[in-house]
C-alpha positions in Angstrom: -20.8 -6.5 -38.5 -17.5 -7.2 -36.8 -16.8 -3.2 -36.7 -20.0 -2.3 -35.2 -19.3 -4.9 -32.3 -15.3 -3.4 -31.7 -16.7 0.1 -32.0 -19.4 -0.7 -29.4 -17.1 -2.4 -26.8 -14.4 -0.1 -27.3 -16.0 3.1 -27.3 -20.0 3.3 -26.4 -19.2 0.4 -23.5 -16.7 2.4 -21.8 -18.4 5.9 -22.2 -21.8 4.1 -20.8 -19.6 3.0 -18.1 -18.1 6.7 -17.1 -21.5 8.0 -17.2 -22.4 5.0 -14.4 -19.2 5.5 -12.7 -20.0 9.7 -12.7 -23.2 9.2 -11.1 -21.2 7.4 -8.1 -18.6 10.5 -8.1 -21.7 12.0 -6.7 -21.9 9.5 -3.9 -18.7 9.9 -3.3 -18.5 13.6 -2.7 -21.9 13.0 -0.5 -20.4 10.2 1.5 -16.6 11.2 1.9 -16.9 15.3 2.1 -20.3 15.7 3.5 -22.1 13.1 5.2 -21.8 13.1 9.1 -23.5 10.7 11.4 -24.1 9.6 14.8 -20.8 7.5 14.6 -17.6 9.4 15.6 -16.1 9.1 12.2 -17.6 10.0 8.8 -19.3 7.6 6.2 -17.2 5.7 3.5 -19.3 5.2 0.3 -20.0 1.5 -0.2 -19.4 -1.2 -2.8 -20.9 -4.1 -4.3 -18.2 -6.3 -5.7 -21.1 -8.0 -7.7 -23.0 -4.5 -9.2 -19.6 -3.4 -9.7 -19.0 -5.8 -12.5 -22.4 -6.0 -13.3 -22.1 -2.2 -14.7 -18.6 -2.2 -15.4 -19.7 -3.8 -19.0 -16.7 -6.4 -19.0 -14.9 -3.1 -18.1 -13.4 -4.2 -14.7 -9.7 -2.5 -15.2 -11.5 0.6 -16.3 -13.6 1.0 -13.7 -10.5 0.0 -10.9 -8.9 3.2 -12.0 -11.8 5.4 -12.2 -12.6 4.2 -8.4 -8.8 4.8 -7.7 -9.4 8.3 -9.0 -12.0 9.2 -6.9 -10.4 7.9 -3.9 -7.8 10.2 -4.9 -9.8 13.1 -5.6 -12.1 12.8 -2.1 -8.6 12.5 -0.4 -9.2 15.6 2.6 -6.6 16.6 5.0 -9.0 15.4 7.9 -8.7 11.7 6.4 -8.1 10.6 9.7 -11.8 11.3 10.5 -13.0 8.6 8.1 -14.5 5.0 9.1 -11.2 3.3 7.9 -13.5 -0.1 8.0 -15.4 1.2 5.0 -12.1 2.7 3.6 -10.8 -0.6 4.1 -14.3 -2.6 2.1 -13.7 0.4 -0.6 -10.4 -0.2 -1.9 -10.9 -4.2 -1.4 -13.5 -3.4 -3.9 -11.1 -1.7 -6.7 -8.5 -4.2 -6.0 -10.8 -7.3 -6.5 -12.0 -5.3 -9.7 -8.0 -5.3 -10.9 -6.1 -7.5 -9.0 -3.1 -5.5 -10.7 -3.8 -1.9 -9.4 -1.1 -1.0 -7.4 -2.8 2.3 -7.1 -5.2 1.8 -3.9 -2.3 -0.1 -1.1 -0.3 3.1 -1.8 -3.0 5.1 -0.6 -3.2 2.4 2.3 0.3 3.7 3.3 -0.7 7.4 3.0 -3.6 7.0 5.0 -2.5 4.9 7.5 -0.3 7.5 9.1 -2.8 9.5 10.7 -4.6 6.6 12.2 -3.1 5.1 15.0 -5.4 3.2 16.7 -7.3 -0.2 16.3 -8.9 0.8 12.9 -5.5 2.2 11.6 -3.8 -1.1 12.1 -6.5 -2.5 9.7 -4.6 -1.4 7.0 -1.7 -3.5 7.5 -3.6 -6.6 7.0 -4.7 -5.1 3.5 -0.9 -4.2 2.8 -0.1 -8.2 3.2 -2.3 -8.5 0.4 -0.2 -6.5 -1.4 2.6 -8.6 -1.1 0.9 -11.8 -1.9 0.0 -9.7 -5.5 3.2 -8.1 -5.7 6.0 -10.0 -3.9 8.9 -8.2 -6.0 7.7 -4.7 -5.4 9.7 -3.0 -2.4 8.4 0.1 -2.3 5.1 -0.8 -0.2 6.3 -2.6 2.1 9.6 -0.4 3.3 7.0 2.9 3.0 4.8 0.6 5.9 8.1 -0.5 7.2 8.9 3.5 7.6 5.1 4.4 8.8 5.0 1.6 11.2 8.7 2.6 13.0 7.7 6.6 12.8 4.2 6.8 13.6 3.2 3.8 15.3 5.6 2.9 17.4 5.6 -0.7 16.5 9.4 -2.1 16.1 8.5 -5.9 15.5 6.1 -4.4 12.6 8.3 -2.1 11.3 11.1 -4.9 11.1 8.6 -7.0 9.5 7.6 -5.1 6.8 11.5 -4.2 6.5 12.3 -7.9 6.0 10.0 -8.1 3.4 11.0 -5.5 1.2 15.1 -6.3 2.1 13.9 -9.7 0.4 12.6 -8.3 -2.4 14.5 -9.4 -5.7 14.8 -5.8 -6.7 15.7 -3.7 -3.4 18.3 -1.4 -3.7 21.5 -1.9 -1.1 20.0 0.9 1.3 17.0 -1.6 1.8 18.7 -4.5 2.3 20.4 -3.9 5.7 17.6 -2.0 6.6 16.4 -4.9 9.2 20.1 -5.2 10.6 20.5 -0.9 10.7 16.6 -1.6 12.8 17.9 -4.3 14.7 21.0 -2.4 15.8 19.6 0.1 16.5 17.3 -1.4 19.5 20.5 -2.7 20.1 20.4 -6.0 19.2 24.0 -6.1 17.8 23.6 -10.3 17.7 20.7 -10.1 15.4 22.0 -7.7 13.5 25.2 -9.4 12.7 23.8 -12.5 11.8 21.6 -10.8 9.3 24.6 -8.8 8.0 26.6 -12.1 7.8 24.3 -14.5 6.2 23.1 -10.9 3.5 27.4 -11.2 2.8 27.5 -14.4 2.3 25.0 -14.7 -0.5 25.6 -11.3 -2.2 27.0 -10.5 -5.7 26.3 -7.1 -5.7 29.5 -5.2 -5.1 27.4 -1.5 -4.6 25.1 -4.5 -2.5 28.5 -5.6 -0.8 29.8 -2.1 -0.3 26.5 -1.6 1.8 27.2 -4.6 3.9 30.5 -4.0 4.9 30.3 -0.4 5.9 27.0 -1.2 8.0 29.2 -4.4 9.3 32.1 -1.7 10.3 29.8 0.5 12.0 28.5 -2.2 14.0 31.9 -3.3 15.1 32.9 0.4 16.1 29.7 1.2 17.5 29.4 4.3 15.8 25.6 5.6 14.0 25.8 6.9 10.9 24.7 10.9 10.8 
């Protein structure tokens, strides 16, 4: 009796649930590829946290990543036409689902380089959740760090974001000076120096120290790295 009841939650619960989950690909390819409305951008296909896990079958990690690969799969080139509110609600949705699906904030950083307005600055918001879930990844925030510097403009968010990941336990030496190579940069030598000196001070890392020291010499000489 046992069996029958790991058979049925480990296979027929999950296929019921693809064949749920297929029937919203549909929706999907409706409301991301097709669908256009009065509103200037087009319509985001929406979620109910509650159904969700209603027909998710105690499936909720499952049905995270099948969300995640459909908002992979409906990813156009004109993604900058999309309502990024509903994009926004959409990937809360997977997230919520499985806190531990790292899958949707990078999407968050891909798509928030071709929106720079209002709406596009949404998705830095979402990315702090991001580092509330995942505070010793790096990646995220130096890839928003990068994003915010390059397409939006934004140095105080682009040092930010670089503080964060420089603070990660994990960073690698290049992402570590990062907020003194931004600071100097805008030439703020002062700020940059006191980030260098306090980062020296506490480092054992001698590839971490190496780093440090050369970034320290270039801002003594003045000269910018090629």
């Amino acid at each position: 009796m046992r069996a029958k009841r790991d058979v049925f939650k480990k296979i027929l619960l999950p296929c019921v649930l693809l064949i749920l989950l297929a029937l919203h690909a549909l929706l999907v390819d409706v409301g991301w590829k097709g669908s256009e409305t009065k509103n200037q951008y087009k319509v985001v296909p929406k979620l109910n946290l509650p159904w969700m896990k209603f027909i998710s079958l105690d499936q909720d990690r499952f049905a995270s990543l099948l969300l995640s690969l459909y908002l992979l799969a409906a990813a156009p080139a004109d993604c900058y036409e999309w309502d990024y509110k509903g994009l926004l609600s959409y990937m809360r949705i997977i997230t919520r689902l499985d806190p531990y699906n790292k899958g949707p904030f990078f999407f968050a950083v891909y798509f928030m380089s071709y929106r720079t307005d209002s709406d596009g600055r949404l998705i830095f918001n979402y990315l702090e959740e991001a580092q509330d879930k995942f505070p010793d990844d790096w990646k995220l925030p130096w890839q928003a760090s990068y994003v915010a510097k390059i397409r939006f403009k934004d140095d105080d968010l682009a040092y930010y974001f670089a503080s964060k990941a420089a603070h990660a336990p994990y960073a690698p030496p290049i992402v570590k000076i990062l907020p003194a190579i931004l600071k100097r940069n805008l030439g703020d030598k002062e700020s940059a120096l006191a980030y260098l000196t306090t980062l020296r001070e506490h480092s054992t890392d001698p590839k971490e120290i190496e780093a440090i020291d050369e970034e320290l010499q270039r801002l003594s000489s003045g000269i910018l790295p090629k």
